[in-house]
RODO-10347 format. One record per atom (N, C-alpha, C, O): residue number from 1; residue in three letters; chain; atom name; x, y, z. Coordinates in steps of 0.02 Angstrom, whole numbers, always signed. Layout:
num,residu,chaine,atome,x,y,z
NUM,ALA,A,CA,X,Y,Z
...
END
This chain:
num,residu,chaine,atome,x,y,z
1,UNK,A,N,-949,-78,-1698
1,UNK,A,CA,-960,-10,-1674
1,UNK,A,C,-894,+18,-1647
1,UNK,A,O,-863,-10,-1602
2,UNK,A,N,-873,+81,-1679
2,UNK,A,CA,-808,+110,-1629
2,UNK,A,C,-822,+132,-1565
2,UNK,A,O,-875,+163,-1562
3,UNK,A,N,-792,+125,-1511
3,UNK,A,CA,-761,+132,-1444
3,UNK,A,C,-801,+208,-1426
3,UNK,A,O,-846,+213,-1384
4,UNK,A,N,-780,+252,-1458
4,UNK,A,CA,-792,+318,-1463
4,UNK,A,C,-869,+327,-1458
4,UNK,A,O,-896,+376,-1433
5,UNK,A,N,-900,+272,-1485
5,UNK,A,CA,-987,+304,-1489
5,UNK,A,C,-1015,+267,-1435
5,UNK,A,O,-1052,+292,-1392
6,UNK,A,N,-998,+210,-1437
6,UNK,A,CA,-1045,+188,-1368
6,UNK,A,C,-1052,+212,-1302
6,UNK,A,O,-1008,+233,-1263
7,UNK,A,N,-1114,+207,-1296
7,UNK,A,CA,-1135,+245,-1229
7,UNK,A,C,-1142,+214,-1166
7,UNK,A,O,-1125,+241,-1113
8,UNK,A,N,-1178,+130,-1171
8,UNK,A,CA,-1186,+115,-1113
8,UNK,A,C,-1154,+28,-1137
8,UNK,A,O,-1157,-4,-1190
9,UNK,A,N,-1128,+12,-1072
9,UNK,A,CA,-1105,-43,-1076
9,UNK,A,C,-1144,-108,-1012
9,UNK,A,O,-1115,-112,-958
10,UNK,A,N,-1189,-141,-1021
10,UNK,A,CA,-1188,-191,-955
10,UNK,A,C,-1185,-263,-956
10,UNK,A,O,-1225,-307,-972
11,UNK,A,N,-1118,-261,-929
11,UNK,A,CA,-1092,-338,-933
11,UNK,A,C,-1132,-383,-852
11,UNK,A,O,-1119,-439,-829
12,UNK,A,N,-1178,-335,-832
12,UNK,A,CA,-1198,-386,-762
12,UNK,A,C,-1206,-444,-777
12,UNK,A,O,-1233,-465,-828
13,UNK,A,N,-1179,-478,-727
13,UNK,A,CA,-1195,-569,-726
13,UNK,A,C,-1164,-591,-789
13,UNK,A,O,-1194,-637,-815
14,UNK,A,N,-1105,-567,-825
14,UNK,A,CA,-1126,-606,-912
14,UNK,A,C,-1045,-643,-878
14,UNK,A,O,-993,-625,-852
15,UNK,A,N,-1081,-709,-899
15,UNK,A,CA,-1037,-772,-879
15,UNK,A,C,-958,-769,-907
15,UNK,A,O,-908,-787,-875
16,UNK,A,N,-961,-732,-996
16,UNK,A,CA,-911,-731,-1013
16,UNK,A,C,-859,-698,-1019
16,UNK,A,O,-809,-709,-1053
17,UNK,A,N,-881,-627,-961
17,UNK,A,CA,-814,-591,-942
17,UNK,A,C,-820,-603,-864
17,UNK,A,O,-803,-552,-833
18,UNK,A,N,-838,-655,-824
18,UNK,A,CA,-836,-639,-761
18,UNK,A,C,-768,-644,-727
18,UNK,A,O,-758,-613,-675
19,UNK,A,N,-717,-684,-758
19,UNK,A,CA,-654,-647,-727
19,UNK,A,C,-617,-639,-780
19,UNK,A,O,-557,-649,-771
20,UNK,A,N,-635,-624,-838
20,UNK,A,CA,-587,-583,-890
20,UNK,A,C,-589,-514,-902
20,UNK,A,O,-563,-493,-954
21,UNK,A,N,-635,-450,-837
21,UNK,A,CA,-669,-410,-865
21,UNK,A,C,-599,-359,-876
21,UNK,A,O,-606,-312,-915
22,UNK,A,N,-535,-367,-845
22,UNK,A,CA,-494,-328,-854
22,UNK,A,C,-468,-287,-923
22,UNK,A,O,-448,-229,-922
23,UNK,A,N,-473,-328,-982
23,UNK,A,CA,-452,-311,-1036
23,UNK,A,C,-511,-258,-1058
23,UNK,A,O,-495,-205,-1085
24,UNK,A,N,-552,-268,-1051
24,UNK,A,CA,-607,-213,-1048
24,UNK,A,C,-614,-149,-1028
24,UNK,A,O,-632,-98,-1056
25,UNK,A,N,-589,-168,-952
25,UNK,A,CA,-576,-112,-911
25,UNK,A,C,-526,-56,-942
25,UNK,A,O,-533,+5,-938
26,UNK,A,N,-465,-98,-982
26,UNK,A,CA,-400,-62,-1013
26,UNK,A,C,-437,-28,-1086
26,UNK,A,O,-407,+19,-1112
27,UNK,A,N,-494,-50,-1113
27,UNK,A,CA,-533,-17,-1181
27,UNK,A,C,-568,+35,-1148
27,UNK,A,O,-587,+66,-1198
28,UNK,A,N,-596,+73,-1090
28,UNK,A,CA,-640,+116,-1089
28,UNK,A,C,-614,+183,-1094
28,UNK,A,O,-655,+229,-1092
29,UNK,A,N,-548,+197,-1100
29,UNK,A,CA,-522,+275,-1096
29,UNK,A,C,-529,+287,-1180
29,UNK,A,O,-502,+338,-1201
30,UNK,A,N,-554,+254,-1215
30,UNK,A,CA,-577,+264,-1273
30,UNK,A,C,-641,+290,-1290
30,UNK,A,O,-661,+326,-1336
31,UNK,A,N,-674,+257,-1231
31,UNK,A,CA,-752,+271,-1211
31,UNK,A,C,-774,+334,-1201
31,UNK,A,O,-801,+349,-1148
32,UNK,A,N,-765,+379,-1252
32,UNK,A,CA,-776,+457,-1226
32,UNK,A,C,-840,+482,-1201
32,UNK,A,O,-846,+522,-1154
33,UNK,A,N,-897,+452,-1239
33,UNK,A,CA,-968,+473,-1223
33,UNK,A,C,-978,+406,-1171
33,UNK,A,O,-1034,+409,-1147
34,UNK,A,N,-956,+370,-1156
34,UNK,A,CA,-1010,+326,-1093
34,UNK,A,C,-1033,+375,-1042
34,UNK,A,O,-1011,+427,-1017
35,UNK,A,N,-1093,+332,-1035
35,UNK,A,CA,-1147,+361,-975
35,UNK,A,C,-1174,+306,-921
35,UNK,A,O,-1207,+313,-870
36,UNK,A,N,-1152,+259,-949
36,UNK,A,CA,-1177,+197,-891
36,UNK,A,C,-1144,+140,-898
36,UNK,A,O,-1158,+103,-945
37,UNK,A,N,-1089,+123,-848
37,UNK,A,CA,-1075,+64,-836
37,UNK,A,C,-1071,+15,-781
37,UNK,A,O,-1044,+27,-728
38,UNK,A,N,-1105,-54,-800
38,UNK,A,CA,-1112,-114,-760
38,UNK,A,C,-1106,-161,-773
38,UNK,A,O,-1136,-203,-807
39,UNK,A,N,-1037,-154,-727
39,UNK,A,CA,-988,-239,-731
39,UNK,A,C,-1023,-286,-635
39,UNK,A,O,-995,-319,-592
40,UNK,A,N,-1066,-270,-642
40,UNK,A,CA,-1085,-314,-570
40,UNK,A,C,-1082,-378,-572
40,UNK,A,O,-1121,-414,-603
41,UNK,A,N,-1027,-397,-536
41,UNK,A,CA,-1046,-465,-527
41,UNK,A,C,-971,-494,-539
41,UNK,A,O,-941,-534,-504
42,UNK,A,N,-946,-454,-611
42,UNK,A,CA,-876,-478,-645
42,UNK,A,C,-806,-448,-600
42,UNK,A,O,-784,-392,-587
43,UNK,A,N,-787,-513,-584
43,UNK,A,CA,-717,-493,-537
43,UNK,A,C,-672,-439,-560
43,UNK,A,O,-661,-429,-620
44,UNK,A,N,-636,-392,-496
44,UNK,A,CA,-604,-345,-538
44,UNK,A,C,-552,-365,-477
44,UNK,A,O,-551,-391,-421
45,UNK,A,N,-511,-337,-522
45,UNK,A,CA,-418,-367,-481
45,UNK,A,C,-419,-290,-458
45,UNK,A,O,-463,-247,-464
46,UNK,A,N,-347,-287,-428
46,UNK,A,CA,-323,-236,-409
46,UNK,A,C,-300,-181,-467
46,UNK,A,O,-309,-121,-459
47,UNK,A,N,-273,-203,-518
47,UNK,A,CA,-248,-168,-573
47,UNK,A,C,-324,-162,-594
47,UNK,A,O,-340,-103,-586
48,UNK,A,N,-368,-192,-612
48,UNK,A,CA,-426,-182,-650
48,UNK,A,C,-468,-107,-624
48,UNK,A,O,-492,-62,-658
49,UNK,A,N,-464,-115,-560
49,UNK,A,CA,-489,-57,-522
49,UNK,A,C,-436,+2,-507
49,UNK,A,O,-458,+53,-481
50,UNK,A,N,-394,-1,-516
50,UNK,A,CA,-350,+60,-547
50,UNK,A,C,-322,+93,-599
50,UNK,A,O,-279,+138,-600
51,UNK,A,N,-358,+59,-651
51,UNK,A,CA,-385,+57,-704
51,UNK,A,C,-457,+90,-735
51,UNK,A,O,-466,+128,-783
52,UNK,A,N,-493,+66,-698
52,UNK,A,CA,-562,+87,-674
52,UNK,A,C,-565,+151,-633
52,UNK,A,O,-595,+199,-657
53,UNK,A,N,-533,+159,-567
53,UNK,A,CA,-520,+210,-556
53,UNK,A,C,-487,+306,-613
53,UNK,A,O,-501,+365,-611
54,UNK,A,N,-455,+274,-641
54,UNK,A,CA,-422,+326,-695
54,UNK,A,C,-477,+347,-749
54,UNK,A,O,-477,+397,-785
55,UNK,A,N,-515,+304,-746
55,UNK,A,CA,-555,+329,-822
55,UNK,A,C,-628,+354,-771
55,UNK,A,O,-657,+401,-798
56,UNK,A,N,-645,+343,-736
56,UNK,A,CA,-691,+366,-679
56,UNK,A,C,-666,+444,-657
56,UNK,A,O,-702,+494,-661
57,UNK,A,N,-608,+443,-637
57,UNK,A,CA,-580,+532,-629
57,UNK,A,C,-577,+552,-688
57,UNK,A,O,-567,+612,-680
58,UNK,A,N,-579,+540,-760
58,UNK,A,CA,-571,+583,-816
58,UNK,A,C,-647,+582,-843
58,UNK,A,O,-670,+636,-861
59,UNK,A,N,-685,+528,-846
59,UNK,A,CA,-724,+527,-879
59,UNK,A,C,-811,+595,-867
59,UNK,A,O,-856,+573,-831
60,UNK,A,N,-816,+628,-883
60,UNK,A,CA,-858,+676,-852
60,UNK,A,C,-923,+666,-884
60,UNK,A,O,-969,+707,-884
61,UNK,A,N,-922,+602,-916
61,UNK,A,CA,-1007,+584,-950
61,UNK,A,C,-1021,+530,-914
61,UNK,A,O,-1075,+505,-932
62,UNK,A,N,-1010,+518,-895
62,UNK,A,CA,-1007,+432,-848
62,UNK,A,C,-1068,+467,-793
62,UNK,A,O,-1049,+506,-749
63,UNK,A,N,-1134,+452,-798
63,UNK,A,CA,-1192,+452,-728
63,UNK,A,C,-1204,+389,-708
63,UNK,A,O,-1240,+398,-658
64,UNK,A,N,-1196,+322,-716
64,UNK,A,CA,-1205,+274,-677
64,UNK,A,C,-1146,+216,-676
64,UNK,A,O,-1126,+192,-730
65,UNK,A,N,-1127,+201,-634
65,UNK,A,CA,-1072,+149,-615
65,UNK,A,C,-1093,+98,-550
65,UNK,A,O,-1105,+112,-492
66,UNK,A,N,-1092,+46,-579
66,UNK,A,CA,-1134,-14,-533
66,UNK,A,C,-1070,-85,-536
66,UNK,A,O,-1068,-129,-580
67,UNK,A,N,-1026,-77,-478
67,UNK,A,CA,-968,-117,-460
67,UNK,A,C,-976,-174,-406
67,UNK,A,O,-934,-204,-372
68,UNK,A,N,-1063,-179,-410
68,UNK,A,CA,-1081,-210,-358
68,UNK,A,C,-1063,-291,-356
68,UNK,A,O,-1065,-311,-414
69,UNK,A,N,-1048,-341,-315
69,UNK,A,CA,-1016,-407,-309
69,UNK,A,C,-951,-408,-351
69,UNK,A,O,-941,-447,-398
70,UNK,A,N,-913,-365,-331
70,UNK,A,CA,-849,-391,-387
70,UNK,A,C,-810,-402,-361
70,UNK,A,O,-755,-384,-383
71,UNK,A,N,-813,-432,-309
71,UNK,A,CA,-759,-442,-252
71,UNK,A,C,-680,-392,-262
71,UNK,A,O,-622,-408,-276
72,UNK,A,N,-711,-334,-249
72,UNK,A,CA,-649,-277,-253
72,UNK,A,C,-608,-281,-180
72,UNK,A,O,-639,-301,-131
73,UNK,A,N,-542,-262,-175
73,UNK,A,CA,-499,-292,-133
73,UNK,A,C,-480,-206,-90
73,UNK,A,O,-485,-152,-119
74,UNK,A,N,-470,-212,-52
74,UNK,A,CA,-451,-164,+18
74,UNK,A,C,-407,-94,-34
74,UNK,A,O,-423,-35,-39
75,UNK,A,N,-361,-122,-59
75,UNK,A,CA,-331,-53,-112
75,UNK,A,C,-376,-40,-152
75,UNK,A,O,-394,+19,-158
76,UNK,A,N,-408,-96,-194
76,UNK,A,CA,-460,-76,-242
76,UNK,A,C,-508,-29,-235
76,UNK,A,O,-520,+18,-272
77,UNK,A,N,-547,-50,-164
77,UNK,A,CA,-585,+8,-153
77,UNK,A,C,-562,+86,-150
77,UNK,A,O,-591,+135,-175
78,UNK,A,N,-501,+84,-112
78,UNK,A,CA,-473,+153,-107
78,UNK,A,C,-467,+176,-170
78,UNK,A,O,-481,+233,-185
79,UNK,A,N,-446,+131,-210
79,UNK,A,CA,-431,+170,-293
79,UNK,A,C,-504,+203,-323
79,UNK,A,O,-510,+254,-356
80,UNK,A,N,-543,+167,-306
80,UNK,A,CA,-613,+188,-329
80,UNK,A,C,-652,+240,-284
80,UNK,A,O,-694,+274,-314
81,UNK,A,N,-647,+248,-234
81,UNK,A,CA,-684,+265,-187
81,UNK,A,C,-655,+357,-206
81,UNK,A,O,-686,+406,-227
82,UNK,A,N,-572,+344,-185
82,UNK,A,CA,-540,+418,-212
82,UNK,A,C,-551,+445,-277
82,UNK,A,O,-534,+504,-282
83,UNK,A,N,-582,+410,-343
83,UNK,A,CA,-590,+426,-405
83,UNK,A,C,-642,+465,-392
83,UNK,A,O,-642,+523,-412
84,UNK,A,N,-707,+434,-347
84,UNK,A,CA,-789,+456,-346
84,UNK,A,C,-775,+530,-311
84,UNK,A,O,-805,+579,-332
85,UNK,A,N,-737,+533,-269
85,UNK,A,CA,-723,+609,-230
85,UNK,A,C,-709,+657,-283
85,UNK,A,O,-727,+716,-283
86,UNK,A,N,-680,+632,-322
86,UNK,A,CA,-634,+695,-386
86,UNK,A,C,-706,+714,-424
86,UNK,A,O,-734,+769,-433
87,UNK,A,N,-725,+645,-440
87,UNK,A,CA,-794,+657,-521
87,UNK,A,C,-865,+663,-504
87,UNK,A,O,-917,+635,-486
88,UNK,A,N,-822,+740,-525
88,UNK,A,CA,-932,+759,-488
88,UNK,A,C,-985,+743,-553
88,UNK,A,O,-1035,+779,-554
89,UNK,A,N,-980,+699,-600
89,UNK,A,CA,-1045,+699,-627
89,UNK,A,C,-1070,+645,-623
89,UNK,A,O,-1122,+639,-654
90,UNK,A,N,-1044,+574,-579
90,UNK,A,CA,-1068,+520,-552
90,UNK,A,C,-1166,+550,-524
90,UNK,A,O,-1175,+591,-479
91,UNK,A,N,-1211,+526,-554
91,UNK,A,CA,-1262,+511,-501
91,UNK,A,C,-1289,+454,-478
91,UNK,A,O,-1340,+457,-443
92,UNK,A,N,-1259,+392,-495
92,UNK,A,CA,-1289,+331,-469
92,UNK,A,C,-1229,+301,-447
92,UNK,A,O,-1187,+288,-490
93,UNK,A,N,-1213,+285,-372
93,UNK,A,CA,-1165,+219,-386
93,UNK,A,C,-1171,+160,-346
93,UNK,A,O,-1173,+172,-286
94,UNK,A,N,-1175,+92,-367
94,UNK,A,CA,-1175,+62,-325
94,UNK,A,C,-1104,+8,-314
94,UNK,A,O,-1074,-24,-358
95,UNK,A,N,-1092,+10,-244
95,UNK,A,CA,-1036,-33,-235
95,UNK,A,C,-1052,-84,-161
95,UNK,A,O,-1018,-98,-112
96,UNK,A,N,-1134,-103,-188
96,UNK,A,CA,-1162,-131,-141
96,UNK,A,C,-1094,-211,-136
96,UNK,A,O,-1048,-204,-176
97,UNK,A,N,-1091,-272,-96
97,UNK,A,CA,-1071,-335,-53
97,UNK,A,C,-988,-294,-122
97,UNK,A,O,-978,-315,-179
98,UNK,A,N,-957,-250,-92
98,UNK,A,CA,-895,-261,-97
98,UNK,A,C,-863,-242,-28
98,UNK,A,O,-893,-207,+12
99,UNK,A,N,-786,-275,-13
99,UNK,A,CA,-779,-239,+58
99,UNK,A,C,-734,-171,+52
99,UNK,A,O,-687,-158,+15
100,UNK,A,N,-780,-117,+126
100,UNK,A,CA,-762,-45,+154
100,UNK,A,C,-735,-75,+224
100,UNK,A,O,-744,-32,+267
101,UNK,A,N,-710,-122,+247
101,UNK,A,CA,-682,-128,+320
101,UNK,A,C,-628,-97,+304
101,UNK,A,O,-590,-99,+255
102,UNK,A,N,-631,-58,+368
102,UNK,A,CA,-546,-18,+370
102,UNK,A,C,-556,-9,+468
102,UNK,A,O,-602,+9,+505
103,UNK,A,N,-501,-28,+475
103,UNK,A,CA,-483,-18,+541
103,UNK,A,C,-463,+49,+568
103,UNK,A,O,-455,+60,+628
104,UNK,A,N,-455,+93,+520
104,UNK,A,CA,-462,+158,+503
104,UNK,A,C,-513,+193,+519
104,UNK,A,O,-522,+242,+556
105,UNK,A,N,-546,+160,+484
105,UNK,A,CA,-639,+220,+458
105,UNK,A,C,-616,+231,+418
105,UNK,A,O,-657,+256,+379
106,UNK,A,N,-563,+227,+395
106,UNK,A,CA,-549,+262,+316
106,UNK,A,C,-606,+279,+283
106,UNK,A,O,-634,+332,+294
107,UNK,A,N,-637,+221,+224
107,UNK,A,CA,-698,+221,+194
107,UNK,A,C,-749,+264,+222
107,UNK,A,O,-757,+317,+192
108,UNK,A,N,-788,+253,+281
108,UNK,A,CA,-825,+290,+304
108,UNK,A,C,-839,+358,+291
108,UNK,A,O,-891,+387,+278
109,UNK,A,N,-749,+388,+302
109,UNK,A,CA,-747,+438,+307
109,UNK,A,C,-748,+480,+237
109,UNK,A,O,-767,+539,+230
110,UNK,A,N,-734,+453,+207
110,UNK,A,CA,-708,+465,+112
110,UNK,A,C,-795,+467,+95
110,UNK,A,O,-823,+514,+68
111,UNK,A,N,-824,+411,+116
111,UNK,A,CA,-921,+411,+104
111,UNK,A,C,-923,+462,+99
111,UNK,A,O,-921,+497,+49
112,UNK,A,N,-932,+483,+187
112,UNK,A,CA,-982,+551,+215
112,UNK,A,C,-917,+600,+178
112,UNK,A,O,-911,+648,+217
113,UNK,A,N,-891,+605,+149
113,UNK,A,CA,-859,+662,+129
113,UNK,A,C,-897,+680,+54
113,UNK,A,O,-930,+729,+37
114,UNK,A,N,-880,+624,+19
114,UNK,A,CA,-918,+622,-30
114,UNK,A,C,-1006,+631,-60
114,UNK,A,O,-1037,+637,-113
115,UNK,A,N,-1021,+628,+34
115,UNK,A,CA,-1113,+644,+8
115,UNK,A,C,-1100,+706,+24
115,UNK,A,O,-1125,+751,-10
116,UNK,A,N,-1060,+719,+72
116,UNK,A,CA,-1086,+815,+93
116,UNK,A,C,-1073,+853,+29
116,UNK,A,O,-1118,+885,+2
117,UNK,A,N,-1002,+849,+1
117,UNK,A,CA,-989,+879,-73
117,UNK,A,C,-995,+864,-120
117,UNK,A,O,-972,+909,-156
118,UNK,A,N,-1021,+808,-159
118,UNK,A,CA,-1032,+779,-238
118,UNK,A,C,-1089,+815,-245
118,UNK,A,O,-1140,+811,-211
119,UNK,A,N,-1074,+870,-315
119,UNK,A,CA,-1151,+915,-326
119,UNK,A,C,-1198,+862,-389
119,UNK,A,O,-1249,+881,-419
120,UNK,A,N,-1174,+815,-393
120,UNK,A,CA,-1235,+754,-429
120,UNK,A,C,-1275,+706,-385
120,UNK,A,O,-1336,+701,-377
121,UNK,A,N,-1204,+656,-348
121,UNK,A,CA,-1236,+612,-330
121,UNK,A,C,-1300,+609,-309
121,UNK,A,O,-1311,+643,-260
122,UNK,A,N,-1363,+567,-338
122,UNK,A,CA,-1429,+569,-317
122,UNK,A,C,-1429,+470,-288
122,UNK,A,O,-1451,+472,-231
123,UNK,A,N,-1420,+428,-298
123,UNK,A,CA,-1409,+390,-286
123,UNK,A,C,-1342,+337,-243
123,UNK,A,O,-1285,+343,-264
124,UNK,A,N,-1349,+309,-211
124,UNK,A,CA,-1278,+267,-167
124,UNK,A,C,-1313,+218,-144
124,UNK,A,O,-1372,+222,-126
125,UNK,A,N,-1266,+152,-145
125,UNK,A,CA,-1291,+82,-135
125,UNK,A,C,-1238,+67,-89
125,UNK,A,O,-1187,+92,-112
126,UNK,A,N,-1227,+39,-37
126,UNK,A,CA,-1166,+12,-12
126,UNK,A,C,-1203,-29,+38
126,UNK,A,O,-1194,-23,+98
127,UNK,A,N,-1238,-62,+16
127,UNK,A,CA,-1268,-125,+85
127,UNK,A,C,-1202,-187,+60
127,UNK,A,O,-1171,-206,+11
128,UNK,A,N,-1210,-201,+134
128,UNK,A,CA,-1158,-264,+143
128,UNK,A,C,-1086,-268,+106
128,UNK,A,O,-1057,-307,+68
129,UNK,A,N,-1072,-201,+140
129,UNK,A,CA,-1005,-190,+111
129,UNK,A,C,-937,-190,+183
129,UNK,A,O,-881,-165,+184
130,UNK,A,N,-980,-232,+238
130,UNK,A,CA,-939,-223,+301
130,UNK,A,C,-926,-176,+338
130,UNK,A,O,-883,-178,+382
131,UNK,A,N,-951,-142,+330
131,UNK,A,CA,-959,-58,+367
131,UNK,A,C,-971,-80,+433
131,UNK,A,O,-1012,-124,+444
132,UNK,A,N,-929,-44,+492
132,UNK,A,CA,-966,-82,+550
132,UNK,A,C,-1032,-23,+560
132,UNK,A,O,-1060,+5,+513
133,UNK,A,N,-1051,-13,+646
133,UNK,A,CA,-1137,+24,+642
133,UNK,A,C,-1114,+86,+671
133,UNK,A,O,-1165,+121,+675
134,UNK,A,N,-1073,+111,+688
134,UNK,A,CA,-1043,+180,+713
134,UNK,A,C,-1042,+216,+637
134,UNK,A,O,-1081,+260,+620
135,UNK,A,N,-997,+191,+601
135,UNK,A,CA,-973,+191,+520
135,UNK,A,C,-1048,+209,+491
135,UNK,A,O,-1051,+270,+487
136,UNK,A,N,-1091,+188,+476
136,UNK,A,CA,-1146,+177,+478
136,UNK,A,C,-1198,+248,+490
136,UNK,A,O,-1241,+282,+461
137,UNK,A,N,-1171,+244,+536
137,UNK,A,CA,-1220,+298,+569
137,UNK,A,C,-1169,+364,+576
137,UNK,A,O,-1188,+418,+600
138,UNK,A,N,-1116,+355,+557
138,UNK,A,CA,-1079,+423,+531
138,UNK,A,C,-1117,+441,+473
138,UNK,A,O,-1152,+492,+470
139,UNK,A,N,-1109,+392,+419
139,UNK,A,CA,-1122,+421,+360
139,UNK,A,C,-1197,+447,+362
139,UNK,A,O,-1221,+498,+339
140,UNK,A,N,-1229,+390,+402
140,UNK,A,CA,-1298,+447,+423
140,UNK,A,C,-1308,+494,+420
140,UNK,A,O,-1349,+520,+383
141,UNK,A,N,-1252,+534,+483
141,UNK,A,CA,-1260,+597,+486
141,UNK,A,C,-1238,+658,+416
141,UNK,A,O,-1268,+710,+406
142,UNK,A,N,-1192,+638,+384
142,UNK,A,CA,-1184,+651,+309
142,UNK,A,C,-1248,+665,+276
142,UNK,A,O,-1253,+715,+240
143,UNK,A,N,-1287,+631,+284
143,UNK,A,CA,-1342,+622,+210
143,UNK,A,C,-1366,+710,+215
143,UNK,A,O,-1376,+746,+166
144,UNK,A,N,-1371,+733,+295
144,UNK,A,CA,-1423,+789,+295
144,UNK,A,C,-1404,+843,+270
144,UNK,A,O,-1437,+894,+261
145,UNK,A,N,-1319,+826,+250
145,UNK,A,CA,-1299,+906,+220
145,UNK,A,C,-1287,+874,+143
145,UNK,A,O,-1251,+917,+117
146,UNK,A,N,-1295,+831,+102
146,UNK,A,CA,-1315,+814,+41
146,UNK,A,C,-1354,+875,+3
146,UNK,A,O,-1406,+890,+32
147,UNK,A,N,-1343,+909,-47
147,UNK,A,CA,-1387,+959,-79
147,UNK,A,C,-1421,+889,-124
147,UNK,A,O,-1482,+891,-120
148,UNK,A,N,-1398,+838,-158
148,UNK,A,CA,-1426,+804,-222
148,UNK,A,C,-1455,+738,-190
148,UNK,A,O,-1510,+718,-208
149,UNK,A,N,-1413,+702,-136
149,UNK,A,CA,-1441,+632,-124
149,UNK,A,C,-1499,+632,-111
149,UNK,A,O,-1526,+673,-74
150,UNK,A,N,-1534,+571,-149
150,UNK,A,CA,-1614,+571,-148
150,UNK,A,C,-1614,+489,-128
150,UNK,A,O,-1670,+463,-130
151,UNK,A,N,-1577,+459,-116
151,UNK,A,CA,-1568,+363,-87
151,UNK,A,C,-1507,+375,-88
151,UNK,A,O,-1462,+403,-120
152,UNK,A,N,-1528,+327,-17
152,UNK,A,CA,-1441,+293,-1
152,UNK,A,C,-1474,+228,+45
152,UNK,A,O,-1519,+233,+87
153,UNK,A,N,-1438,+162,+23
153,UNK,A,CA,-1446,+100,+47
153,UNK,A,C,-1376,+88,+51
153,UNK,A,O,-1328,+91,+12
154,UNK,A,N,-1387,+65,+138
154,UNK,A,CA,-1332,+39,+180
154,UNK,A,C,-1371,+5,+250
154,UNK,A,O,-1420,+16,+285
155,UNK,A,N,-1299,-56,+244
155,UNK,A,CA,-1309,-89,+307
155,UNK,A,C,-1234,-92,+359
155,UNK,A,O,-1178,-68,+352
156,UNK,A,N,-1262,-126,+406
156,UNK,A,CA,-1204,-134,+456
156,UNK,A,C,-1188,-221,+442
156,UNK,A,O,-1144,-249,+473
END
């Protein structure tokens, strides 16, 4: 099948890209029509997720992205987290047990930014992503000016 037609890709749990998923990651700007991808589970490096990040800000067919257990690393997230702010046609994402600790709030703050203005997002997963409970209950206060979010799962 060429690159160009496929639509959905889910590598969750698949044993045999769990830490090779990078070269993959470098095939999706080919991926013009995807609409759903899930690499959960499959390790992503730092390059992999800035990588991932780039085709996430271009890609404007992409509605579900599920990065959940991929042990993404403190830059990684930022690379991804700043992609989701740019691409408003995301409506599902989950980046549930990756880590958001920032001594900052950084993350937190990039969240609740991202629910008040993303005119898709209907879905967000981020349980056990280290958030402390202030963090937490910021983004709380976020959800109420959401026009689209319809779930959001998070823990402290």
């Amino acid at each position: 099948m060429k690159p160009d037609k496929i639509t959905d890709i889910n590598l969750m749990g698949s044993v045999s890209f769990h830490d090779h998923i990078d070269p993959v990651i470098r095939e999706l700007p080919k991926m013009k029509h995807l609409t759903s991808l899930n690499i959960a589970g499959c390790m992503l490096s730092q390059a992999g997720c800035r990588q991932l990040s780039l085709f996430v800000f271009t890609c404007f067919t992409l509605r579900m992205l599920d990065v959940s257990h991929c042990r993404i690393s403190y830059q990684g997230s930022r690379y991804l987290i700043d992609a989701l702010n740019r691409n408003t046609c995301i409506r599902n994402f989950n980046f549930s047990h990756n880590d958001l600790n920032s001594a900052s709030y950084e993350f937190s703050i990039k969240v609740a930014s991202m629910i008040t203005r993303h005119p898709c997002l209907m879905h967000l997963d981020i349980t056990n992503t280290n958030l402390k409970r202030e963090e937490i209950m910021f983004i709380g206060l976020a959800v109420n000016q959401s026009k689209t979010l319809l779930s959001i799962h998070m823990t402290a």
